[in-house]
PyMOL Python script that loads the backbone (N, CA, C, O; Angstrom):
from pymol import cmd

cmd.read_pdbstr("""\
ATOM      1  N   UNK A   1     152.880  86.430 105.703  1.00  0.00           N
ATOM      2  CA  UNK A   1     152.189  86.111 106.930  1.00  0.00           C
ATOM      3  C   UNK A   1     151.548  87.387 107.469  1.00  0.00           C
ATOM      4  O   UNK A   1     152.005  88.521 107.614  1.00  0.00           O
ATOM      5  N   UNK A   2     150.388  86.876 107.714  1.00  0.00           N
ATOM      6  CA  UNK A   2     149.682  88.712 108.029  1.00  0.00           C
ATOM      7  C   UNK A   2     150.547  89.028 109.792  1.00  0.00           C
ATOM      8  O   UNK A   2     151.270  88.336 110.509  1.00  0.00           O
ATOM      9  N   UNK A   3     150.130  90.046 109.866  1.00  0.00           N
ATOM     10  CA  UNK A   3     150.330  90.665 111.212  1.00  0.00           C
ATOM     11  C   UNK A   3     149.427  90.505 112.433  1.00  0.00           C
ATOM     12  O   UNK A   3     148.217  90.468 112.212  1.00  0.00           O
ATOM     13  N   UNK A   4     149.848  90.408 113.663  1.00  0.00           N
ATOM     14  CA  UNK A   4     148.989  89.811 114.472  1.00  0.00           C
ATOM     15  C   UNK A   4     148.573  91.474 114.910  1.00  0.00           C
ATOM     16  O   UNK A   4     149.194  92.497 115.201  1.00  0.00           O
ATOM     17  N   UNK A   5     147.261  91.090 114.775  1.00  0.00           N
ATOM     18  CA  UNK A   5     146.434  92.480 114.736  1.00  0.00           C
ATOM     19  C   UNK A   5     145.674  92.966 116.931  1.00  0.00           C
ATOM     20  O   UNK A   5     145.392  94.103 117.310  1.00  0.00           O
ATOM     21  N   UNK A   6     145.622  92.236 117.426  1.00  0.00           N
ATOM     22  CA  UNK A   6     145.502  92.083 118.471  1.00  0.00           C
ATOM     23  C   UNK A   6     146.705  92.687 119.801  1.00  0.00           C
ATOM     24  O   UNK A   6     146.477  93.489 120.707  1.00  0.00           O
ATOM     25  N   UNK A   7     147.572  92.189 119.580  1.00  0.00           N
ATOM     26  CA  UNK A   7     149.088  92.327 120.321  1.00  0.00           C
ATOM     27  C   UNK A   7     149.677  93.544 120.013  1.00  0.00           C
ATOM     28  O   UNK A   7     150.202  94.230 120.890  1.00  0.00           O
ATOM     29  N   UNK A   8     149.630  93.949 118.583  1.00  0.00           N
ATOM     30  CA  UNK A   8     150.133  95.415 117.945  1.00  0.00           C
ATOM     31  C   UNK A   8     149.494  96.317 118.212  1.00  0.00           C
ATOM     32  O   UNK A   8     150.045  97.414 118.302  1.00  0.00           O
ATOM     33  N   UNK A   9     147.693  96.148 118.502  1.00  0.00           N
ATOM     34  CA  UNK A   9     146.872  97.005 118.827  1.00  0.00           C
ATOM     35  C   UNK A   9     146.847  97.396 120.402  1.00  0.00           C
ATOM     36  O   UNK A   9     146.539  98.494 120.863  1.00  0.00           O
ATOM     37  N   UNK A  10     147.291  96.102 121.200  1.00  0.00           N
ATOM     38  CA  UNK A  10     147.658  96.317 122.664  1.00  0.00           C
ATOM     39  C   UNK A  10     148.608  96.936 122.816  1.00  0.00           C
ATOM     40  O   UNK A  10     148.512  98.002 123.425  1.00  0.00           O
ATOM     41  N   UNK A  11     149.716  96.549 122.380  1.00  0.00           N
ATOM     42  CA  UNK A  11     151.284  97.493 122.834  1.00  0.00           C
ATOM     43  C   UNK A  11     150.680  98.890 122.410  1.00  0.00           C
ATOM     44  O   UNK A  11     150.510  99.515 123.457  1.00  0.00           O
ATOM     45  N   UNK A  12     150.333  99.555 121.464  1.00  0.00           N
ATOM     46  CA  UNK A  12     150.250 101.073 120.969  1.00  0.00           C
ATOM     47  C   UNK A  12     149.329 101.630 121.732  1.00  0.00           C
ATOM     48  O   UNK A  12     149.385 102.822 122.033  1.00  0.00           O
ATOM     49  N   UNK A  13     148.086 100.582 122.251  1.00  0.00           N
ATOM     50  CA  UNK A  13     147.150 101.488 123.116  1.00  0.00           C
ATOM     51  C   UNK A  13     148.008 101.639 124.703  1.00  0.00           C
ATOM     52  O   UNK A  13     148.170 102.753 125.203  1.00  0.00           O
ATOM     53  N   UNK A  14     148.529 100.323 125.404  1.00  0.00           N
ATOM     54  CA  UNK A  14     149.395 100.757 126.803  1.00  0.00           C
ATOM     55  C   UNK A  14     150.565 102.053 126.118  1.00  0.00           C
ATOM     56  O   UNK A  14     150.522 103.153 126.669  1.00  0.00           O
ATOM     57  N   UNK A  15     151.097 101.947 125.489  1.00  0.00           N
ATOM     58  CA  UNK A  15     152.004 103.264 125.441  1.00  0.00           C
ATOM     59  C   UNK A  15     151.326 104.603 125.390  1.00  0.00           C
ATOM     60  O   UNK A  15     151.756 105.566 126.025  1.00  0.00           O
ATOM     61  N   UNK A  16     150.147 104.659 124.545  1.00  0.00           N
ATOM     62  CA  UNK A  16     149.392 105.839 124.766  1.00  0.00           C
ATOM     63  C   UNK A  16     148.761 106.155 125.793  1.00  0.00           C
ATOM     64  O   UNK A  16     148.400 107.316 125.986  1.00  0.00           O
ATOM     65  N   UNK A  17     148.522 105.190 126.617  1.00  0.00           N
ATOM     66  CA  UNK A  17     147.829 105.543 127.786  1.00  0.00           C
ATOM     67  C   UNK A  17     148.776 105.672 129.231  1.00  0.00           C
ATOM     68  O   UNK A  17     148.317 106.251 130.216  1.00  0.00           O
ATOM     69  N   UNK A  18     149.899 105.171 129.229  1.00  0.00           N
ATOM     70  CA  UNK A  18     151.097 105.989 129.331  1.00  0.00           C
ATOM     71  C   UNK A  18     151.110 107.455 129.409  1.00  0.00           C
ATOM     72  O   UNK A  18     151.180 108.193 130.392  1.00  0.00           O
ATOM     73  N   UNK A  19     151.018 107.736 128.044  1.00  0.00           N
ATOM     74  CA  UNK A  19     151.952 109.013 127.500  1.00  0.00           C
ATOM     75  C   UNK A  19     150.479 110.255 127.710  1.00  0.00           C
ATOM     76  O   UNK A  19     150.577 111.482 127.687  1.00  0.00           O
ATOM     77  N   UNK A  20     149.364 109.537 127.881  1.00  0.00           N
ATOM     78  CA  UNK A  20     148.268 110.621 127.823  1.00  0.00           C
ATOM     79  C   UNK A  20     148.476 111.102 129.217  1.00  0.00           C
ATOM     80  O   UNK A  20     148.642 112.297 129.463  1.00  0.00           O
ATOM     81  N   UNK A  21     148.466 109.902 130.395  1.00  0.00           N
ATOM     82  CA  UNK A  21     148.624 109.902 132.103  1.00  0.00           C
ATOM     83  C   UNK A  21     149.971 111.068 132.178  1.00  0.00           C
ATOM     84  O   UNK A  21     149.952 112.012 132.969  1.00  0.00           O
ATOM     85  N   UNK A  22     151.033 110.828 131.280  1.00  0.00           N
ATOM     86  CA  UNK A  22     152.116 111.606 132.041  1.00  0.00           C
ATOM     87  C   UNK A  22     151.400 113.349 131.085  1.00  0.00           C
ATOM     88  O   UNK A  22     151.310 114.428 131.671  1.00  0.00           O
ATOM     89  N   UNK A  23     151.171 113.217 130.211  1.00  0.00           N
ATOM     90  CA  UNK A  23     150.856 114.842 129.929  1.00  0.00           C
ATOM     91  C   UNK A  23     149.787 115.069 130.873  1.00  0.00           C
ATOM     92  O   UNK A  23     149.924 116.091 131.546  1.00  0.00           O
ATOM     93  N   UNK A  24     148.842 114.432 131.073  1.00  0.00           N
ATOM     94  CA  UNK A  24     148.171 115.028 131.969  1.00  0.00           C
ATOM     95  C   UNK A  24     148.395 115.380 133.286  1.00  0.00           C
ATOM     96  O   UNK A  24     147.769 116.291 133.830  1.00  0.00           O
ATOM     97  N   UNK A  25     149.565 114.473 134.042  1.00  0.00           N
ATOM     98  CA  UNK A  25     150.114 114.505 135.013  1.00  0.00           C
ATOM     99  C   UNK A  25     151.223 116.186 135.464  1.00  0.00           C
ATOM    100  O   UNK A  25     151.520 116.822 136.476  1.00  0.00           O
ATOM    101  N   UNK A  26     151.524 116.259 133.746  1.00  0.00           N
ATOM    102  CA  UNK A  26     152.540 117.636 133.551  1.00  0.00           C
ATOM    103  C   UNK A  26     151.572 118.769 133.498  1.00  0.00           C
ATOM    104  O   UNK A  26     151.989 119.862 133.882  1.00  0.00           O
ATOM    105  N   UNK A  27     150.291 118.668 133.062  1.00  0.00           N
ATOM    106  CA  UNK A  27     149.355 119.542 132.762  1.00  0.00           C
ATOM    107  C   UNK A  27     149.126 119.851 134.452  1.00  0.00           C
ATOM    108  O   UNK A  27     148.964 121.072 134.447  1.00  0.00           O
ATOM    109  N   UNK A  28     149.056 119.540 135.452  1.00  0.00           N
ATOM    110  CA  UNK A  28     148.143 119.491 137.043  1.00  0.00           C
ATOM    111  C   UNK A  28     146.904 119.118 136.996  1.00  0.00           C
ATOM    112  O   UNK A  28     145.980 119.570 137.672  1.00  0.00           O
ATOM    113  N   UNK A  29     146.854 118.080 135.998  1.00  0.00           N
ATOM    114  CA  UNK A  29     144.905 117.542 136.240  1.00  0.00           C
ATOM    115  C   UNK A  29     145.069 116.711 137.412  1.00  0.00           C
ATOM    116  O   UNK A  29     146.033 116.100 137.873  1.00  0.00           O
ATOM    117  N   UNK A  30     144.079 116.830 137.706  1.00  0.00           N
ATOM    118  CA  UNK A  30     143.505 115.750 139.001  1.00  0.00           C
ATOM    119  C   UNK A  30     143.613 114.249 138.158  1.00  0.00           C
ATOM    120  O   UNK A  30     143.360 113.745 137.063  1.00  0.00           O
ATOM    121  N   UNK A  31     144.053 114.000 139.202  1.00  0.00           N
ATOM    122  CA  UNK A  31     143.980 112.133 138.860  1.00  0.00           C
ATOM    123  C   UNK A  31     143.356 111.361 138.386  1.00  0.00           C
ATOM    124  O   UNK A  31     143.694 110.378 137.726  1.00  0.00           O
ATOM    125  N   UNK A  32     142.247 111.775 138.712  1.00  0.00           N
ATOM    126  CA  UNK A  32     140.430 111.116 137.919  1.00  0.00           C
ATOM    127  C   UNK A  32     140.793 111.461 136.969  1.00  0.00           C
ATOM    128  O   UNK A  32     141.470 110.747 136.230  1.00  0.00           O
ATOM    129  N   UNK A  33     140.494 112.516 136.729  1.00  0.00           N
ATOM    130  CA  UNK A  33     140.775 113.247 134.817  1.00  0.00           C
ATOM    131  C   UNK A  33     141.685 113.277 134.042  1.00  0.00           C
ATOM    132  O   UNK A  33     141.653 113.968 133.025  1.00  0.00           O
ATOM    133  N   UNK A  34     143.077 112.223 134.513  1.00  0.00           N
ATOM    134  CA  UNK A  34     144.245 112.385 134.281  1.00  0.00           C
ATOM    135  C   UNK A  34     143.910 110.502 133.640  1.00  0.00           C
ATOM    136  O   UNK A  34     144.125 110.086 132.501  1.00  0.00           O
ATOM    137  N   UNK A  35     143.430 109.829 134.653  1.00  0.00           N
ATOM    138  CA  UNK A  35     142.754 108.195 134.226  1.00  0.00           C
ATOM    139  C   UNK A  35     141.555 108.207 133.095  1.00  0.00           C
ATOM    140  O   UNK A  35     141.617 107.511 132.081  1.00  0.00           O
ATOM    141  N   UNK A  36     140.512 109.043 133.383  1.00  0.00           N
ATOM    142  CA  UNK A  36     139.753 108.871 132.880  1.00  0.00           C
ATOM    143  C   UNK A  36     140.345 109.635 131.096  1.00  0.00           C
ATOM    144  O   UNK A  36     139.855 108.797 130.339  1.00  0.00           O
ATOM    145  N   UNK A  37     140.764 110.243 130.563  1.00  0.00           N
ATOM    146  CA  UNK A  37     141.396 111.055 129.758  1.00  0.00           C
ATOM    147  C   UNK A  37     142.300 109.674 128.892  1.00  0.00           C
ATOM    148  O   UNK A  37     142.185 109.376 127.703  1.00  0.00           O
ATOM    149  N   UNK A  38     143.264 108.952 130.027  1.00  0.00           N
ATOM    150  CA  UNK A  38     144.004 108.293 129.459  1.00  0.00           C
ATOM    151  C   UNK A  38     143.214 106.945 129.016  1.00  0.00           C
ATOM    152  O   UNK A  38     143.643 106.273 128.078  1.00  0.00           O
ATOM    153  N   UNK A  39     142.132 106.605 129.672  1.00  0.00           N
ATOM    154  CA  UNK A  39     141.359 105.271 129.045  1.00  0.00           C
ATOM    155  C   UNK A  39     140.613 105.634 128.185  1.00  0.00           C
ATOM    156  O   UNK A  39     140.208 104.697 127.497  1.00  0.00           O
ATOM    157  N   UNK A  40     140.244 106.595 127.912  1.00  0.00           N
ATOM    158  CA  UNK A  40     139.166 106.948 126.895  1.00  0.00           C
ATOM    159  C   UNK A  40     140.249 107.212 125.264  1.00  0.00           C
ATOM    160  O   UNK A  40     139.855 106.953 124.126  1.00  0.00           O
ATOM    161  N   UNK A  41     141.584 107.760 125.624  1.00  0.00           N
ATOM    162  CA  UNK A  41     142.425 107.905 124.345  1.00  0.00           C
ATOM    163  C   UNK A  41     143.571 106.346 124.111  1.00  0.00           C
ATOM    164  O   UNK A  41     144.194 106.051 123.091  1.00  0.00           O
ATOM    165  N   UNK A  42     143.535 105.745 125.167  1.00  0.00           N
ATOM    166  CA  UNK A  42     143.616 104.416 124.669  1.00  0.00           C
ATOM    167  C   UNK A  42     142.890 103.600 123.896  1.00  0.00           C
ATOM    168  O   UNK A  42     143.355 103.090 122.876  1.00  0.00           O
ATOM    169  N   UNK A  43     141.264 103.337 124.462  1.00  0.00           N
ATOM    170  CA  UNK A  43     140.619 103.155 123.480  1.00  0.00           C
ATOM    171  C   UNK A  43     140.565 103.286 122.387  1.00  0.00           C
ATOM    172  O   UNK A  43     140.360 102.369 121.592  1.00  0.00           O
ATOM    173  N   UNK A  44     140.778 104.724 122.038  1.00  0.00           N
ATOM    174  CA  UNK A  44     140.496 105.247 120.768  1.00  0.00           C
ATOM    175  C   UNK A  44     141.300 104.869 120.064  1.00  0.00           C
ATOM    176  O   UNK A  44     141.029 104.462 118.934  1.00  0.00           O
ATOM    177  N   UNK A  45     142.728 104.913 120.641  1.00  0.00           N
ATOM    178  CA  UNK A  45     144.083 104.531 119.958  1.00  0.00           C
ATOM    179  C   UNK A  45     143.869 103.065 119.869  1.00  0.00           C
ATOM    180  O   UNK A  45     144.373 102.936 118.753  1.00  0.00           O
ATOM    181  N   UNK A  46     143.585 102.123 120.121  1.00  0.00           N
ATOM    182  CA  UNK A  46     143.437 101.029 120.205  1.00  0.00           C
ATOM    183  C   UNK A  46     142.265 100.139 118.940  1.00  0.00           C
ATOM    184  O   UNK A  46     142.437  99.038 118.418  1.00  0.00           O
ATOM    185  N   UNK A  47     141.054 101.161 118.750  1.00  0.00           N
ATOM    186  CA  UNK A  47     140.513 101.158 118.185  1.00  0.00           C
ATOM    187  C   UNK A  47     141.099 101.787 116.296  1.00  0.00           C
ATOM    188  O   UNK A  47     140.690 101.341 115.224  1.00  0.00           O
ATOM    189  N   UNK A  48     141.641 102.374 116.416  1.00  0.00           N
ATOM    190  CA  UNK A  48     142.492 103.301 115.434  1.00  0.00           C
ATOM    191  C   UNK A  48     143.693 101.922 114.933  1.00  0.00           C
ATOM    192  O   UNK A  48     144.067 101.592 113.808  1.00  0.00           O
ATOM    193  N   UNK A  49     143.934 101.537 115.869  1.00  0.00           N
ATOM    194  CA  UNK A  49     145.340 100.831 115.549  1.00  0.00           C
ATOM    195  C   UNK A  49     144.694  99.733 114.854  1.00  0.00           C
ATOM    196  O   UNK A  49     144.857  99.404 113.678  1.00  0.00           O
ATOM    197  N   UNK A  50     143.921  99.194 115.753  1.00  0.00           N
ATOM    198  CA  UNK A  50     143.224  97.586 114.938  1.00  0.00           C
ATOM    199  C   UNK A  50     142.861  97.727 113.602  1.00  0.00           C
ATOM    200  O   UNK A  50     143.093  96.794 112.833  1.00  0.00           O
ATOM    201  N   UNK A  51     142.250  98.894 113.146  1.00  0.00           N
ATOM    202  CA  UNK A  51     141.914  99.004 111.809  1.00  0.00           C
ATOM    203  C   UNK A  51     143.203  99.054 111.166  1.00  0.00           C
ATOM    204  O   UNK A  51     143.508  98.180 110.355  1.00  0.00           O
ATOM    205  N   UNK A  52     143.972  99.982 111.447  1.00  0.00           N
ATOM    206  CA  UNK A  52     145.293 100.464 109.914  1.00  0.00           C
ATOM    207  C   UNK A  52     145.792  99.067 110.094  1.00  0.00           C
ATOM    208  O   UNK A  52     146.231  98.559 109.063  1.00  0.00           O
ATOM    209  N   UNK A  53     145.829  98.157 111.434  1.00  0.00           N
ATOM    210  CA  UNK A  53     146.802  96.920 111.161  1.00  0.00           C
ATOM    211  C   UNK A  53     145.701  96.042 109.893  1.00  0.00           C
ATOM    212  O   UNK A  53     145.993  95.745 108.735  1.00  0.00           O
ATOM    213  N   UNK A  54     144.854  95.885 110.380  1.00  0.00           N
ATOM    214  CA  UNK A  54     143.718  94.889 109.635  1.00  0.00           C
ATOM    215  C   UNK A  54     143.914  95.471 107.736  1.00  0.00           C
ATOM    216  O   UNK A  54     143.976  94.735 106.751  1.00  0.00           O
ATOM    217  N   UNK A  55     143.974  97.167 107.784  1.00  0.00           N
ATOM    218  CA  UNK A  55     144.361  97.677 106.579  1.00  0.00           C
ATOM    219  C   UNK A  55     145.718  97.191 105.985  1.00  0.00           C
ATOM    220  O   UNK A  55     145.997  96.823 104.844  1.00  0.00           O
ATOM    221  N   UNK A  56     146.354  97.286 106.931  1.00  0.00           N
ATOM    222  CA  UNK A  56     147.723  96.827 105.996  1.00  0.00           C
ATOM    223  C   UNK A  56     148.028  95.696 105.892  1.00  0.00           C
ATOM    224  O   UNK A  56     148.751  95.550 104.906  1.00  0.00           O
ATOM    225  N   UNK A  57     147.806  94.608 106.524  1.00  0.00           N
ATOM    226  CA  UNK A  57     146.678  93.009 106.252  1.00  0.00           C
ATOM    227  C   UNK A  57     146.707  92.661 105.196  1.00  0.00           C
ATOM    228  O   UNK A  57     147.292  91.711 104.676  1.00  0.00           O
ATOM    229  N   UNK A  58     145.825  93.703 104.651  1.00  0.00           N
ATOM    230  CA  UNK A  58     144.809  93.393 103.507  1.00  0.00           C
ATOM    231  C   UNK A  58     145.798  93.821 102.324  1.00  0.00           C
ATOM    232  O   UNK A  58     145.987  93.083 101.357  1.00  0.00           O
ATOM    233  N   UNK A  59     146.388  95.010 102.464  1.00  0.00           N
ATOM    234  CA  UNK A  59     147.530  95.782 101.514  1.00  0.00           C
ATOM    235  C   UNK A  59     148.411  94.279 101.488  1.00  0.00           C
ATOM    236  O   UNK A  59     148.165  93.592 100.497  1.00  0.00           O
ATOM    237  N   UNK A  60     149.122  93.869 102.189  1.00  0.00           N
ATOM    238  CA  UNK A  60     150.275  93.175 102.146  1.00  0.00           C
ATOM    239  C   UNK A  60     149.770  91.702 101.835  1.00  0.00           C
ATOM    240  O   UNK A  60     150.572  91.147 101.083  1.00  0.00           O
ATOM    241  N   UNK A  61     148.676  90.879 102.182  1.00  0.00           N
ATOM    242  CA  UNK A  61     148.128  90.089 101.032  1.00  0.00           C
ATOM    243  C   UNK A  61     147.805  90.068  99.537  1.00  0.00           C
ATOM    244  O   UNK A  61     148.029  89.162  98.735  1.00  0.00           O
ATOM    245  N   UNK A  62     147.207  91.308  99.323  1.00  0.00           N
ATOM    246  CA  UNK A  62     146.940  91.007  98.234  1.00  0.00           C
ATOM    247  C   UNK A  62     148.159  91.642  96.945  1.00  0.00           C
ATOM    248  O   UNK A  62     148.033  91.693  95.721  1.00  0.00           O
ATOM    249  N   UNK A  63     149.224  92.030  97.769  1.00  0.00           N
ATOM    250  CA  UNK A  63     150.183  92.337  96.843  1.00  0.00           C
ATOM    251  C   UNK A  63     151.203  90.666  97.022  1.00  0.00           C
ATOM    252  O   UNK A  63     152.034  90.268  96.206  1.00  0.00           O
ATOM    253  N   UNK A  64     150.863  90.079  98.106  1.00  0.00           N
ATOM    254  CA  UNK A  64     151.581  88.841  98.094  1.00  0.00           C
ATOM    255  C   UNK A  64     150.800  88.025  96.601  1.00  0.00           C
ATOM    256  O   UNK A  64     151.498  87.561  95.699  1.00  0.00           O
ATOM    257  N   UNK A  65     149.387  87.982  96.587  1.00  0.00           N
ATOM    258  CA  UNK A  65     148.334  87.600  95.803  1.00  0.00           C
ATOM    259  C   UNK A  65     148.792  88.017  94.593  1.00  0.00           C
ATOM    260  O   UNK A  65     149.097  87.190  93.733  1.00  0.00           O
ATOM    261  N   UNK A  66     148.891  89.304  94.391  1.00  0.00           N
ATOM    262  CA  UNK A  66     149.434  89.393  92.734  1.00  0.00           C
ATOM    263  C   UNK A  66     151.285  88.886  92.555  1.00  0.00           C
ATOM    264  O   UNK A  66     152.008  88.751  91.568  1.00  0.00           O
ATOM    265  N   UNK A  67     151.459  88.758  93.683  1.00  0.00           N
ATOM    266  CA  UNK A  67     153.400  88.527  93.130  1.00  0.00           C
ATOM    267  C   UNK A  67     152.795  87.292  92.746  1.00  0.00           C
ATOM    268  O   UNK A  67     152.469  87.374  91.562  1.00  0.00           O
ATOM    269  N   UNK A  68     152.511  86.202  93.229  1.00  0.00           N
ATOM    270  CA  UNK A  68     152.165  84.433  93.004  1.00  0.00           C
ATOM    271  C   UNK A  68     152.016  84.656  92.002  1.00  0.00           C
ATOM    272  O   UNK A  68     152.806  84.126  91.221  1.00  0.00           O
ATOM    273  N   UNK A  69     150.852  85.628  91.388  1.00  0.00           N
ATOM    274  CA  UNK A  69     150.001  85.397  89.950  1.00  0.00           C
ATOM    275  C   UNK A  69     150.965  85.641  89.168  1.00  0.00           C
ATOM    276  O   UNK A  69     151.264  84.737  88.388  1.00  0.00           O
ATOM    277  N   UNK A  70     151.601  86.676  89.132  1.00  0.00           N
ATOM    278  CA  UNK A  70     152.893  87.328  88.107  1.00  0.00           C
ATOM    279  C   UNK A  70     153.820  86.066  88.286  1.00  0.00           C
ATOM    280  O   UNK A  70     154.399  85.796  87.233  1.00  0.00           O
ATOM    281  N   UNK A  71     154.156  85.115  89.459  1.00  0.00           N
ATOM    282  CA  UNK A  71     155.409  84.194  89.056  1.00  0.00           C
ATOM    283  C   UNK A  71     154.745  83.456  88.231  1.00  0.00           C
ATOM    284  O   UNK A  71     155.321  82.937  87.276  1.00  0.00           O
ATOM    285  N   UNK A  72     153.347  83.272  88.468  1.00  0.00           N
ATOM    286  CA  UNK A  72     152.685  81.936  87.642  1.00  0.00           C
ATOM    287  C   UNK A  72     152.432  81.900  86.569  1.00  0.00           C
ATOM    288  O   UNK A  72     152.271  80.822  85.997  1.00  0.00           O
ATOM    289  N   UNK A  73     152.283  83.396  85.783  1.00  0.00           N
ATOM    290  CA  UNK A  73     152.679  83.811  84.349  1.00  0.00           C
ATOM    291  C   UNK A  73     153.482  83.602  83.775  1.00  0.00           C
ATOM    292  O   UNK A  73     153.468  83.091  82.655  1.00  0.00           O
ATOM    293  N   UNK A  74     154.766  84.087  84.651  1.00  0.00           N
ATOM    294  CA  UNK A  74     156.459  83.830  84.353  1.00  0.00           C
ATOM    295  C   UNK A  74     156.432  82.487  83.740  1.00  0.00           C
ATOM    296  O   UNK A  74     156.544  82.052  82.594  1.00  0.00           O
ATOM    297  N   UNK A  75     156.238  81.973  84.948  1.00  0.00           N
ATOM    298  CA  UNK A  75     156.801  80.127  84.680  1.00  0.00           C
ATOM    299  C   UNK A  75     156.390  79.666  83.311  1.00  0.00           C
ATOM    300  O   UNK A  75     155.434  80.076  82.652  1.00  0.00           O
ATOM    301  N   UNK A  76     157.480  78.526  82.913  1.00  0.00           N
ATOM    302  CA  UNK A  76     157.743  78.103  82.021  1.00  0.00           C
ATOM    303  C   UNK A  76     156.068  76.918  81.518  1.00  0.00           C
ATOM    304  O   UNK A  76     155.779  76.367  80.456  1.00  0.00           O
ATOM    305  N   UNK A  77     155.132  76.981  83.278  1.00  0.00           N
ATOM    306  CA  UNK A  77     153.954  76.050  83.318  1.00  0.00           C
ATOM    307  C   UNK A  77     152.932  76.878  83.796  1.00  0.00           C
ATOM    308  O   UNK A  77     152.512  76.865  84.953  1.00  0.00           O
ATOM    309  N   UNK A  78     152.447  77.761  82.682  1.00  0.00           N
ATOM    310  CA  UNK A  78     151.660  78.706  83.549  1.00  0.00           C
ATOM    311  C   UNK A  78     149.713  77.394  83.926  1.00  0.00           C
ATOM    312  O   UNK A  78     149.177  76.484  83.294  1.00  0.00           O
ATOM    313  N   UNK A  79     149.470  77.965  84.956  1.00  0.00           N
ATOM    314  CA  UNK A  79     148.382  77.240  84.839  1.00  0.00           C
ATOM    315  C   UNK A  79     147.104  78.234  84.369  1.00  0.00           C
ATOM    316  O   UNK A  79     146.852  79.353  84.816  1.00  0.00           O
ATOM    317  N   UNK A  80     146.427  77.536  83.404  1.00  0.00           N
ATOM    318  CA  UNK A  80     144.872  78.434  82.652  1.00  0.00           C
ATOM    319  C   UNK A  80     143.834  77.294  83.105  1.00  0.00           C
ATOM    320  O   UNK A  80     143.818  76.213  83.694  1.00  0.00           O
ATOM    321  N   UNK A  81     142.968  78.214  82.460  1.00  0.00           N
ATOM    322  CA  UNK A  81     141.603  77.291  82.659  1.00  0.00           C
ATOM    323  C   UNK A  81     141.619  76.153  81.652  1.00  0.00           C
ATOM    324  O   UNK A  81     141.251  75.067  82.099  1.00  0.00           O
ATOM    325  N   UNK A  82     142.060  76.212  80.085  1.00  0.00           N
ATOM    326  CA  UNK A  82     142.335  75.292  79.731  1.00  0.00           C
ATOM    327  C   UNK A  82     143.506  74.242  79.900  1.00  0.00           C
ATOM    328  O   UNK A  82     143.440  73.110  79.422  1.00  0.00           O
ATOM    329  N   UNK A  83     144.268  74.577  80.410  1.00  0.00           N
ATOM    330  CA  UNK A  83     145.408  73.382  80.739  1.00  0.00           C
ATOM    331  C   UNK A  83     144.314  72.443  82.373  1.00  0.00           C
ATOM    332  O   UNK A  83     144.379  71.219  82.484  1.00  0.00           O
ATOM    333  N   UNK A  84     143.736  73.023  83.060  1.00  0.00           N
ATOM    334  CA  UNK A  84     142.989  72.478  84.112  1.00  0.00           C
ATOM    335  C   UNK A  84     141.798  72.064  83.818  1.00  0.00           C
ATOM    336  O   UNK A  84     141.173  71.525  84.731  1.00  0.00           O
ATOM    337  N   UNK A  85     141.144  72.196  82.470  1.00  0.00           N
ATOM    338  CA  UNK A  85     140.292  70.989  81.876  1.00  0.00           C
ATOM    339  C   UNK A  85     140.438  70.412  81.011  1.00  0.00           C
ATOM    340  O   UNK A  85     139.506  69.936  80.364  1.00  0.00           O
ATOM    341  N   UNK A  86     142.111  70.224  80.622  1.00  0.00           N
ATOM    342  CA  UNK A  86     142.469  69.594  79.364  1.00  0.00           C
ATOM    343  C   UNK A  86     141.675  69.810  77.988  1.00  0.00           C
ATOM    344  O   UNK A  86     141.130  69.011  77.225  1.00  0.00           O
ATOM    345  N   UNK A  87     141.828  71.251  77.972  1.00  0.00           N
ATOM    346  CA  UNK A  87     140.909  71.671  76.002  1.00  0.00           C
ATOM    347  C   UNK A  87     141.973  72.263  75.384  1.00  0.00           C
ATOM    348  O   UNK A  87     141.824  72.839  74.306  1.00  0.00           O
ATOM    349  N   UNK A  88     143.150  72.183  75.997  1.00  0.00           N
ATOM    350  CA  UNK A  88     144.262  72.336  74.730  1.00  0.00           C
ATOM    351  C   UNK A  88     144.526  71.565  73.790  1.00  0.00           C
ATOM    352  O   UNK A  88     144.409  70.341  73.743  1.00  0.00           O
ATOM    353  N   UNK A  89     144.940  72.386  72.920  1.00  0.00           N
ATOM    354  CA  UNK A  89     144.817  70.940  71.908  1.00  0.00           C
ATOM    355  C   UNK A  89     143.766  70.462  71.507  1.00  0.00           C
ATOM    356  O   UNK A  89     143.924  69.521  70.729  1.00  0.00           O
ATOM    357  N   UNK A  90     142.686  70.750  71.742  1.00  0.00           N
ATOM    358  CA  UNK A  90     141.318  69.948  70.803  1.00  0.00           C
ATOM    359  C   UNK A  90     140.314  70.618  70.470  1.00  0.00           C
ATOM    360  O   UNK A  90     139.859  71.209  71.450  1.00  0.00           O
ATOM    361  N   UNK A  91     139.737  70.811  69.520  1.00  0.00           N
ATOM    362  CA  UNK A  91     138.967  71.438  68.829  1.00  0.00           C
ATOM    363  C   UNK A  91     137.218  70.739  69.005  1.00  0.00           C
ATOM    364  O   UNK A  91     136.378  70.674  68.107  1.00  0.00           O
ATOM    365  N   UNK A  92     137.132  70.478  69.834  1.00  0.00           N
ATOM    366  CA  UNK A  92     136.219  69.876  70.479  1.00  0.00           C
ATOM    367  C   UNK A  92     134.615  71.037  70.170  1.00  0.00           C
ATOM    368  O   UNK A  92     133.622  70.957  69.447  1.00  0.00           O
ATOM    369  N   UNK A  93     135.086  71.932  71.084  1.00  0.00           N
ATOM    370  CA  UNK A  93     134.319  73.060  71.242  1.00  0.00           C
ATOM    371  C   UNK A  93     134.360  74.177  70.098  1.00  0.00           C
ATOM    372  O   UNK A  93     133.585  75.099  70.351  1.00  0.00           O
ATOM    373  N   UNK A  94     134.986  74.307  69.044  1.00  0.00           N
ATOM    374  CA  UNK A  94     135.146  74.942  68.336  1.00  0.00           C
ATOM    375  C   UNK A  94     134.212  74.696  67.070  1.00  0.00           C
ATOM    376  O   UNK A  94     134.301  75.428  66.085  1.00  0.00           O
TER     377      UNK A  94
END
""", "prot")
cmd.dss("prot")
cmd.show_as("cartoon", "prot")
cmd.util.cbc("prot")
cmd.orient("prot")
């Protein structure tokens, strides 16, 4: 099941924008520059996050994608292109 890419990207951007407000707060910036600082590296973080989630998405499908294929080899019924147009067995085309 992929990852909900939206919600993961929200929680990591409010914590960073958090954590940017209190360093800046420890730094003595003015308040403006202490907000404006922290929405602009939320964003970014937010923007940052949506991708690696959407990346690892994609990582963790398509390794789901090859496990299926590898069981479907395994099995005792693998499915081919000829068992799904019935040309086993006949020399039809040959």
């Amino acid at each position: 099941m992929p990852l909900h890419v939206r919600s993961i990207a929200v929680s990591i951007s409010v914590i960073s924008f958090f954590g940017l407000s209190i360093v800046g707060w420890i730094s003595n910036l003015s308040p403006f520059v202490c907000c404006k600082r922290a929405v602009i590296g939320s964003l970014l973080v937010y923007i940052a996050s949506s991708i690696v989630v959407k990346v690892i998405n994609a990582i963790l499908i398509d390794a789901f994608i090859l496990n299926q294929m590898s069981k479907q080899e395994d099995s005792k019924f693998p499915t081919t292109h000829k068992m799904r147009t019935g040309d086993i067995g006949s020399d039809r085309h040959n």
